[in-house]
Each structure stands twice: as structure tokens, then as C-alpha cells.
N, C-alpha and C positions, 0 to 999 in steps of 0.2 A: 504493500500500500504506500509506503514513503517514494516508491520510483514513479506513483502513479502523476504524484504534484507538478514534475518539471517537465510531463509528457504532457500533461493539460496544459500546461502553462505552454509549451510550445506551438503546441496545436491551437488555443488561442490566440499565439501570435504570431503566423503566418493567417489566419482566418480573417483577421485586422489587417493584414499586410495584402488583401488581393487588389484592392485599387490600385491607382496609378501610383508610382512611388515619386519620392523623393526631385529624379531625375527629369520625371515628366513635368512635376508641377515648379520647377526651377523654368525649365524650357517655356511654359504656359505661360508664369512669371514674367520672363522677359519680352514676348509677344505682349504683355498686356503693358509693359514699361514702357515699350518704344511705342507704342498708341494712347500714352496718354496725352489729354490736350489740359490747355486751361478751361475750368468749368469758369470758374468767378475769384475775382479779387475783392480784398476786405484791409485797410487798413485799424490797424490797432496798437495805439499807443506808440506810436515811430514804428512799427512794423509793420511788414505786407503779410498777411495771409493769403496761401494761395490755395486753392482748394482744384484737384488735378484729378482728372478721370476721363472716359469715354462717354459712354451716355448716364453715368450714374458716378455721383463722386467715389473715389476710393480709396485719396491718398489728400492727408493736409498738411502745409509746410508753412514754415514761416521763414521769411525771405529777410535779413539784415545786410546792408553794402553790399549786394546782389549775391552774397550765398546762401543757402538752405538751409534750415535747422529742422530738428523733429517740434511739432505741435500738439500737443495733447488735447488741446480742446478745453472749453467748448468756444466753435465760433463764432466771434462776433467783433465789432467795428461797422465801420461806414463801409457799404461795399463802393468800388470802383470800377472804371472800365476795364474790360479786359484787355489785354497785351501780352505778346512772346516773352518766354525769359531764356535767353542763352543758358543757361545752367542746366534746363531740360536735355541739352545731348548730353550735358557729361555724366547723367544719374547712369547709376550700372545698377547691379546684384551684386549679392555675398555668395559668396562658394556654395553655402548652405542654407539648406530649407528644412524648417521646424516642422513635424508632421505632431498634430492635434488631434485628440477625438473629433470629427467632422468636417476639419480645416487644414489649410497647408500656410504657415507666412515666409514669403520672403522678406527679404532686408536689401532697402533698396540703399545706396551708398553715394555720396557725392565725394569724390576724391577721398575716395577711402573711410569715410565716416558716415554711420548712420543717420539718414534724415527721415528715415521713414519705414512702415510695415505693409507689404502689400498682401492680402490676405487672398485666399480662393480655396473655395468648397471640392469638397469628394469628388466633385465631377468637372474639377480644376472650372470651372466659371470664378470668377472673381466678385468678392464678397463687397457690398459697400461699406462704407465706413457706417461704425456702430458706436451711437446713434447717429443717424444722419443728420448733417448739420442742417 
């Protein structure tokens, strides 16, 4: 009975493990990075908030001397017109991707530092930001 524990235990995790891995929702990741656009700008307190996604926000940064920072939220400020920022080519990924009960996040990087979590579901779609601003 005591061999029976790490034969369950394995067998439940390969059974966790049949979705896409790791590899896939990195790749999905960066397909969703290089299409994101600006949704809306919000300035706040001398900074820019920029709120960045496709058709549904899913990424918020806050912008100082035209670099990135991570934004935790919640948003708010006067919004503004929208505008390109050069800094959007240089956003990458991290090597690695966190797998989650029901989610996958990447770590998206701006010259090496984090400025953000891009998150996407079991069936690698991308997750909006929770709560939506």
C-alpha cells in the first residue's frame, strides 16, 4: 500500500499534464505579444498608463521617461489620446512559463526586466486582465 501513493501521485500528474505544455503556450505567448496594440491611455499622477491588448485589454503598464514599468492596478486618471510607443518592439518573453491550475502566465520583459504578466487559458486563448479595468 505505501508504493501505491507515488503511483497515484504520478498518474495524476501526467493526467494534469495532457494539455498543451509549457512550450506551446510560450509560442501562443508570443503570437499574442507581437499583436498587441494600444487599447487607451490614462495619465496618473506624472505617469502614462497604458492599457495594451487586441480586442480585449490584457496587459497594463505604466510608462515613466518613455520606459515600462509593471502596474498593478486599479486604473484610473484622465484618459488620453491614443499614440504608438517605441518600446512596444522591444517587449520580449522570459524563457519560462508558469503553468497554473487552469492558466498559463508569461513574463513579458522590457530589456531584461519585468513589466508585465500575460496570462492564457487551457486552450492557450488569452485571458483578460482580472478585473477588467
Amino acid at each position: 500500500m505505501r508504493r501505491l501513493g507515488p503511483v497515484l501521485l504520478l498518474l495524476l500528474g501526467l493526467a494534469l499534464g495532457e494539455g498543451p505544455g509549457p512550450e506551446a503556450a510560450r509560442a501562443r505567448c508570443l503570437e499574442v505579444l507581437r499583436g498587441l496594440e494600444v487599447l487607451a491611455l490614462y495619465r496618473e499622477d506624472g505617469t502614462i498608463l497604458v492599457l495594451l491588448g487586441q480586442e480585449r485589454p490584457l496587459l497594463l503598464l505604466a510608462v515613466e521617461r518613455g520606459r515600462p514599468f509593471p502596474h498593478l492596478g486599479p486604473l484610473k486618471g484622465r484618459p488620453l489620446p491614443r499614440r504608438p510607443f517605441a518600446f512596444l518592439k522591444e517587449l520580449s518573453l522570459a524563457r519560462w512559463v508558469v503553468a497554473l491550475p487552469g492558466e498559463y502566465r508569461c513574463f513579458v520583459l522590457h530589456r531584461g526586466r519585468v513589466v508585465g504578466v500575460l496570462r492564457l487559458g487551457e486552450d492557450l486563448s488569452p485571458l483578460p486582465l482580472s478585473p477588467p479595468p
